[in-house]
Structures are given as structure tokens and as C-alpha cells.
TIMIFI-646768 format. One record per atom (N, C-alpha, C): residue number from 1; x, y, z; residue in three letters. Coordinates in steps of 0.1 Angstrom, whole numbers, plus 5000, padded with zeros to 4 digits. Layout:
[site NUM [X Y Z] ala]
...
//
This chain:
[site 1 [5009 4988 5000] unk]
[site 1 [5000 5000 5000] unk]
[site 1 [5009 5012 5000] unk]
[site 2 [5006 5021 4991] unk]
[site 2 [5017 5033 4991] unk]
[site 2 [5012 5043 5001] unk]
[site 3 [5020 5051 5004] unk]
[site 3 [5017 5059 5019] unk]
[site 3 [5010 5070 5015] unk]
[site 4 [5007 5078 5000] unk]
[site 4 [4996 5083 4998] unk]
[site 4 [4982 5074 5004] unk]
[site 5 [4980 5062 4993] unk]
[site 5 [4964 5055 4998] unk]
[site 5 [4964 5057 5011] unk]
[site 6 [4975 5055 5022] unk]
[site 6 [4974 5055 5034] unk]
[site 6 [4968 5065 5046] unk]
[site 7 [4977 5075 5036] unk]
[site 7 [4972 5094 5043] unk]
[site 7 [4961 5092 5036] unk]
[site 8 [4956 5088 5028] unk]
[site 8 [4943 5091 5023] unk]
[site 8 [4933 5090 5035] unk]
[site 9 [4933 5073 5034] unk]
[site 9 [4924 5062 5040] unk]
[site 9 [4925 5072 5057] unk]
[site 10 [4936 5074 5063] unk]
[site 10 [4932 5084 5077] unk]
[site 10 [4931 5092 5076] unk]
[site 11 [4928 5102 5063] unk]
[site 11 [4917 5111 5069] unk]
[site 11 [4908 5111 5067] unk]
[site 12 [4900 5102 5059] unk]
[site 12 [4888 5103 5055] unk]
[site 12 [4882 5096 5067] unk]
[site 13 [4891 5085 5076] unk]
[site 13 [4885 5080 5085] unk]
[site 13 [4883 5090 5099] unk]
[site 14 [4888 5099 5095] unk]
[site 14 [4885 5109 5110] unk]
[site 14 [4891 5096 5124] unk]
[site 15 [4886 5101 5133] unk]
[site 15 [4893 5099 5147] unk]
[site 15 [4887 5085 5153] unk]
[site 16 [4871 5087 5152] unk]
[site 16 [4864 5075 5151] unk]
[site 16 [4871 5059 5146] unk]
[site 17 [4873 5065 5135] unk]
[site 17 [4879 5050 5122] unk]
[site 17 [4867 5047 5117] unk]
[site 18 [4868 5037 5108] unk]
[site 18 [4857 5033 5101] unk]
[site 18 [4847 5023 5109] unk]
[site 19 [4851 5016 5120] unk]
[site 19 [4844 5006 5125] unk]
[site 19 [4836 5018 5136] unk]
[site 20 [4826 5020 5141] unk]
[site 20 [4820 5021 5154] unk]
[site 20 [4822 5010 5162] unk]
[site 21 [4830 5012 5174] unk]
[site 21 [4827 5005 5183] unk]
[site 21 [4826 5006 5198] unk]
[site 22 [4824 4998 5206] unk]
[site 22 [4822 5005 5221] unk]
[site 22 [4833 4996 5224] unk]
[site 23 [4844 5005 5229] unk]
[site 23 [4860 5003 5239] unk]
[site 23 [4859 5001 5249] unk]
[site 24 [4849 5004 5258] unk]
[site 24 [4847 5002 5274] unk]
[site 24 [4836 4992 5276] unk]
[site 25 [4844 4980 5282] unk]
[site 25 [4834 4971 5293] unk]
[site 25 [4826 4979 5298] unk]
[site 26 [4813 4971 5305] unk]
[site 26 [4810 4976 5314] unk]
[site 26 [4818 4969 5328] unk]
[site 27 [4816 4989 5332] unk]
[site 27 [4829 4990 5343] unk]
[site 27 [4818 4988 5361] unk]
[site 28 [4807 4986 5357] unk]
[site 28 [4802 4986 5369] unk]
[site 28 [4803 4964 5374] unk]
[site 29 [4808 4958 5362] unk]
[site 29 [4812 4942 5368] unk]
[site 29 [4824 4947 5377] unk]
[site 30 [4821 4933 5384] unk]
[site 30 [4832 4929 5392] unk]
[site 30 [4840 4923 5386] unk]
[site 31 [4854 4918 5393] unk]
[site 31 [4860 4910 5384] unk]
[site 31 [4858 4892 5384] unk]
[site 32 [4851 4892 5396] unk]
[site 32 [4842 4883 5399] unk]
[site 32 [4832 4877 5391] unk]
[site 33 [4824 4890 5388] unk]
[site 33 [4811 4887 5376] unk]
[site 33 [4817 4885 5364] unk]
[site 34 [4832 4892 5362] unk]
[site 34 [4834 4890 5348] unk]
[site 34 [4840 4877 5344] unk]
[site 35 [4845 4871 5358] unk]
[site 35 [4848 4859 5355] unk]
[site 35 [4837 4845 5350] unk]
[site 36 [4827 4851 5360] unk]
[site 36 [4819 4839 5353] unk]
[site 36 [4811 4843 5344] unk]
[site 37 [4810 4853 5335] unk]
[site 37 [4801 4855 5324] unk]
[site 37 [4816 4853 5310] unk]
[site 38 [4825 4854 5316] unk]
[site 38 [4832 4852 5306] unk]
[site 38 [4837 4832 5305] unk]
[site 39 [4833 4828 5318] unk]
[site 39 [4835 4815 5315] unk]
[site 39 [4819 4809 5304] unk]
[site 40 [4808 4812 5311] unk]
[site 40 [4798 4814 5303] unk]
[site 40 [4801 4816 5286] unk]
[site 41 [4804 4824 5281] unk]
[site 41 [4806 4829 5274] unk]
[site 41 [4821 4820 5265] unk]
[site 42 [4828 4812 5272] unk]
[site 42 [4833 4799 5266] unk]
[site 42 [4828 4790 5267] unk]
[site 43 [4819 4783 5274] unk]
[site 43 [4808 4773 5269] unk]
[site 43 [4804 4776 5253] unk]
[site 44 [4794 4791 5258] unk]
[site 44 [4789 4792 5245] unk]
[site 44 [4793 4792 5235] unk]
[site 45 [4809 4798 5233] unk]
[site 45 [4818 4798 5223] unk]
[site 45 [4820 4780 5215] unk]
[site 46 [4821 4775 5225] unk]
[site 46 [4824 4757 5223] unk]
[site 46 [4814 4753 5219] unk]
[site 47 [4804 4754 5223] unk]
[site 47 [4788 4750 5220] unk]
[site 47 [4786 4755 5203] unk]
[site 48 [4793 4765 5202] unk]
[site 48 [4790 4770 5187] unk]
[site 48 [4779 4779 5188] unk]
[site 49 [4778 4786 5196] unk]
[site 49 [4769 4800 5197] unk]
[site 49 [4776 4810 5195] unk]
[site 50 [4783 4816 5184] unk]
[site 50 [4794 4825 5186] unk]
[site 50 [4788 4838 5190] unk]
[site 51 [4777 4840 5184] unk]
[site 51 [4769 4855 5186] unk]
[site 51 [4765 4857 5203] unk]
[site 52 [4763 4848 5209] unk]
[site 52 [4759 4851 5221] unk]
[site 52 [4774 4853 5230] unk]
[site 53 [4781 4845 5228] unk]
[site 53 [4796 4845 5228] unk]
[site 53 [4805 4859 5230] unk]
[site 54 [4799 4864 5217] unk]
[site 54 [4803 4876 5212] unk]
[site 54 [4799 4886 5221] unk]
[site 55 [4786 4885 5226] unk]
[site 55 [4777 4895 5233] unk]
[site 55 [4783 4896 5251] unk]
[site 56 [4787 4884 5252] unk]
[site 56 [4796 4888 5265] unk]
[site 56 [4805 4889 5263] unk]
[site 57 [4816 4886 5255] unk]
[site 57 [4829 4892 5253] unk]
[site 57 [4828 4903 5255] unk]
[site 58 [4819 4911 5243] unk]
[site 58 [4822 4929 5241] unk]
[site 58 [4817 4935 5261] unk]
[site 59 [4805 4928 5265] unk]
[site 59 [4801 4936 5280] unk]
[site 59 [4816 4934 5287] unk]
[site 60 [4821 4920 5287] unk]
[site 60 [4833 4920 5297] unk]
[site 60 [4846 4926 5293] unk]
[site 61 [4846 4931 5281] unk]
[site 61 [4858 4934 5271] unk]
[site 61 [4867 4920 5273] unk]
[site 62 [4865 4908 5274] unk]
[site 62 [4876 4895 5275] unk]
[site 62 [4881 4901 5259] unk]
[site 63 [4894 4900 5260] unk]
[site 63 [4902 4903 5247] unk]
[site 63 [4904 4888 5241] unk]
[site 64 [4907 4882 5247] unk]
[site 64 [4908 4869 5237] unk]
[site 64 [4896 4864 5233] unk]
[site 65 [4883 4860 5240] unk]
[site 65 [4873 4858 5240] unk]
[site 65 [4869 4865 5220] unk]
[site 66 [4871 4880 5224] unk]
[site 66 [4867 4884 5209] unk]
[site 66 [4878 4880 5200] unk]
[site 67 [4889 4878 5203] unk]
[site 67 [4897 4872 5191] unk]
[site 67 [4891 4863 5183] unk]
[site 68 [4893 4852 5192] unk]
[site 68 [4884 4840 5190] unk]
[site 68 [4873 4841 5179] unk]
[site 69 [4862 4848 5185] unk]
[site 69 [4849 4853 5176] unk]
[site 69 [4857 4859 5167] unk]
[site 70 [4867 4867 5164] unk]
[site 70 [4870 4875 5153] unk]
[site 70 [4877 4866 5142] unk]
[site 71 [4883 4853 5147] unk]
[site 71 [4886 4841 5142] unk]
[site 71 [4876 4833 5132] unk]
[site 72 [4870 4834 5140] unk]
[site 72 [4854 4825 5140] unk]
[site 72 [4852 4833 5123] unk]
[site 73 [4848 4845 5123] unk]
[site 73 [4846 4855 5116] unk]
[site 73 [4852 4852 5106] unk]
[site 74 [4866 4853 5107] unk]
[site 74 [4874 4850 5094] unk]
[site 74 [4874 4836 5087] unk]
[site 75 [4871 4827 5094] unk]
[site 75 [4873 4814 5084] unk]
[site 75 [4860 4816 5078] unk]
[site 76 [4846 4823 5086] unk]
[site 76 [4837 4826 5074] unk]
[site 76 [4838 4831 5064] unk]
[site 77 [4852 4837 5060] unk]
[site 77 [4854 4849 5050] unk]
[site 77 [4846 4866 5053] unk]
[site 78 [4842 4866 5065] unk]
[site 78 [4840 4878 5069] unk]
[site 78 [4844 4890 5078] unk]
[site 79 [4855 4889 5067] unk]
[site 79 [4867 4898 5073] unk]
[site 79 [4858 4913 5083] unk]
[site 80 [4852 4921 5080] unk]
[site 80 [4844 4933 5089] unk]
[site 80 [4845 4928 5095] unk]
[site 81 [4834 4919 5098] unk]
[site 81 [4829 4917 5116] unk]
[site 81 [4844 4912 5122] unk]
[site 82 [4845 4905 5117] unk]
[site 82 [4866 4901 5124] unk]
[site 82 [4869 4913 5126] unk]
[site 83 [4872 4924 5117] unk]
[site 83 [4880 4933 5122] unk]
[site 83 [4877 4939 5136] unk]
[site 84 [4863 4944 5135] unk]
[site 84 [4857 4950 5148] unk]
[site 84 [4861 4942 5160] unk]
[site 85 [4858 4930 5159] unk]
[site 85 [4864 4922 5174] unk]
[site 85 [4877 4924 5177] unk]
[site 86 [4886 4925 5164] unk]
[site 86 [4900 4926 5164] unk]
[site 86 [4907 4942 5174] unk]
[site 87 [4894 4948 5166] unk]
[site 87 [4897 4962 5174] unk]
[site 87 [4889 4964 5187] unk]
[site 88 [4885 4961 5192] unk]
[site 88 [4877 4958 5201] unk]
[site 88 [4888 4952 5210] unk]
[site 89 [4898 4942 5208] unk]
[site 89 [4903 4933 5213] unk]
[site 89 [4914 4936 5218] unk]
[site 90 [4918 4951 5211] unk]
[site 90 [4931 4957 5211] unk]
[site 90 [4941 4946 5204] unk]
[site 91 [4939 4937 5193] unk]
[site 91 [4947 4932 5186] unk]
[site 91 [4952 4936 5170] unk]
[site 92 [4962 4940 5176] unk]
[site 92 [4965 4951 5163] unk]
[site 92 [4975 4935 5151] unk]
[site 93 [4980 4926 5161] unk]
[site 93 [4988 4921 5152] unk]
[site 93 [4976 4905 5138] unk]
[site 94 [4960 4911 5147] unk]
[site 94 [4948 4903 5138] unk]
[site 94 [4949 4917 5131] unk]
[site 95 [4946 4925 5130] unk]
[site 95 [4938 4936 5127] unk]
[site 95 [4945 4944 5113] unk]
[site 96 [4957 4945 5115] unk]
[site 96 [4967 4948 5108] unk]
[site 96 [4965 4945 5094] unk]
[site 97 [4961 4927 5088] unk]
[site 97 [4962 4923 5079] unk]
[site 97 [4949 4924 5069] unk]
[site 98 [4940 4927 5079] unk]
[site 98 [4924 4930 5076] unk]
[site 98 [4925 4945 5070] unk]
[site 99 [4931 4956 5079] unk]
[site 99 [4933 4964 5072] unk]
[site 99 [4942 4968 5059] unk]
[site 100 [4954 4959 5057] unk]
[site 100 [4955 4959 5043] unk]
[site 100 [4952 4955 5034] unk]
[site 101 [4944 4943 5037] unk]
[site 101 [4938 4936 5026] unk]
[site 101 [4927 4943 5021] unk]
[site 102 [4920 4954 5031] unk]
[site 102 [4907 4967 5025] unk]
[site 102 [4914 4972 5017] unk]
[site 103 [4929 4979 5022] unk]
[site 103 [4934 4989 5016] unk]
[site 103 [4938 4980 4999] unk]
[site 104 [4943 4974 5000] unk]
[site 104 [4942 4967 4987] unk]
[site 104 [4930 4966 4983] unk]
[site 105 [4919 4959 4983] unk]
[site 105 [4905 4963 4975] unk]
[site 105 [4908 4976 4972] unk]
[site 106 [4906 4982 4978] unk]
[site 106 [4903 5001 4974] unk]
[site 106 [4915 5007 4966] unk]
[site 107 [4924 5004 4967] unk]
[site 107 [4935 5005 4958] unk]
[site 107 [4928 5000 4940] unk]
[site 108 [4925 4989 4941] unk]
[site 108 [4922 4986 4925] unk]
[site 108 [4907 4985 4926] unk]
[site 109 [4896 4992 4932] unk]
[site 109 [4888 5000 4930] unk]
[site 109 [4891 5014 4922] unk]
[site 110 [4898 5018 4932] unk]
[site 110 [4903 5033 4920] unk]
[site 110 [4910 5034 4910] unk]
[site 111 [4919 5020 4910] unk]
[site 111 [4924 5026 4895] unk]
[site 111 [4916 5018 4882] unk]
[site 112 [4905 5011 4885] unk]
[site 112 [4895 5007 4877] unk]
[site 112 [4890 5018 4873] unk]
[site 113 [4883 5032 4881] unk]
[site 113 [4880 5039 4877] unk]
[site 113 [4885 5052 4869] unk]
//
């Protein structure tokens, strides 16, 4: 990716970025409750519920928990929702590849045009 497409792609993303996401757990768990909604929440993963899975990960912020789901995501071939968990996850070394591989789409989007 050349470091124009780059400066491009951040500023049009503003500060936000392109995903919306919520960065903060909720801060009113204990670390108590987060432990067992996050064990919860690997059942469900194992069980193959990844959406509900998902849904306690993002309350407890467990960072691997959404890996995982962002994993999940990718062997669907649906890189978005991966990225969000990725970022969500604070895993920049999943996240990284997701964002070049956009940046590449968008690259030969534009020079199609």
C-alpha cells in the first residue's frame, strides 16, 4: 500500500475510524462477575453460539474471547465483523492484515475507475 492511499484512508476515517465500536466494558462488573460471564461465554463459544459468545465478550471486554469470535469470523470469510472484534480486542497484530487487505481492494477499485 503506498503511503499516499494511506494518508488518504486516515483522513477520511476521522478519529472515530471506520468501525464504530464500544471500547469500554461495562465498568460497573466485578472481576468476579466477569469471570463467570466470561466462562459462560466459553461454553457458549464451544457450543458453537458464537453471537451470544460475542455478546459477552464485548460487556466483559475479554480480549481473547473476541479474538476468538474474530477468528470465527474470518474462516467465514467475513473479514468486517473480524476486524471489529479485532479492534475491540486491542489486537492490532489480527487487525493489521484485515486492514490491508481493504486497503488493497480500494487500491484497484480506484484505479478501475
Amino acid at each position: 500500500m503506498t503511503d499516499d492511499l494511506k494518508n488518504q484512508i486516515q483522513n477520511k476515517q476521522g478519529s472515530d475510524g471506520f468501525i464504530k465500536v464500544t471500547d469500554s466494558p461495562v465498568s460497573s462488573l466485578t472481576a468476579e462477575q466477569k469471570a463467570v460471564l466470561n466462562r459462560k461465554g466459553n461454553i457458549l463459544y464451544n457450543e458453537g453460539d458464537i453471537e451470544s459468545a460475542r455478546r459477552i465478550f464485548v460487556t466483559t471486554g475479554y480480549s481473547d474471547g473476541l479474538t476468538r469470535v474474530g477468528d470465527s469470523y474470518m474462516e467465514k470469510k467475513e473479514g468486517i465483523k473480524a476486524l471489529k472484534q479485532y479492534v475491540l480486542a486491542h489486537n492490532k497484530k489480527k487487525s493489521e492484515p484485515v486492514y490491508e487487505d481493504l486497503a488493497k481492494i480500494i487500491s484497484i477499485m480506484l484505479k478501475e475507475e
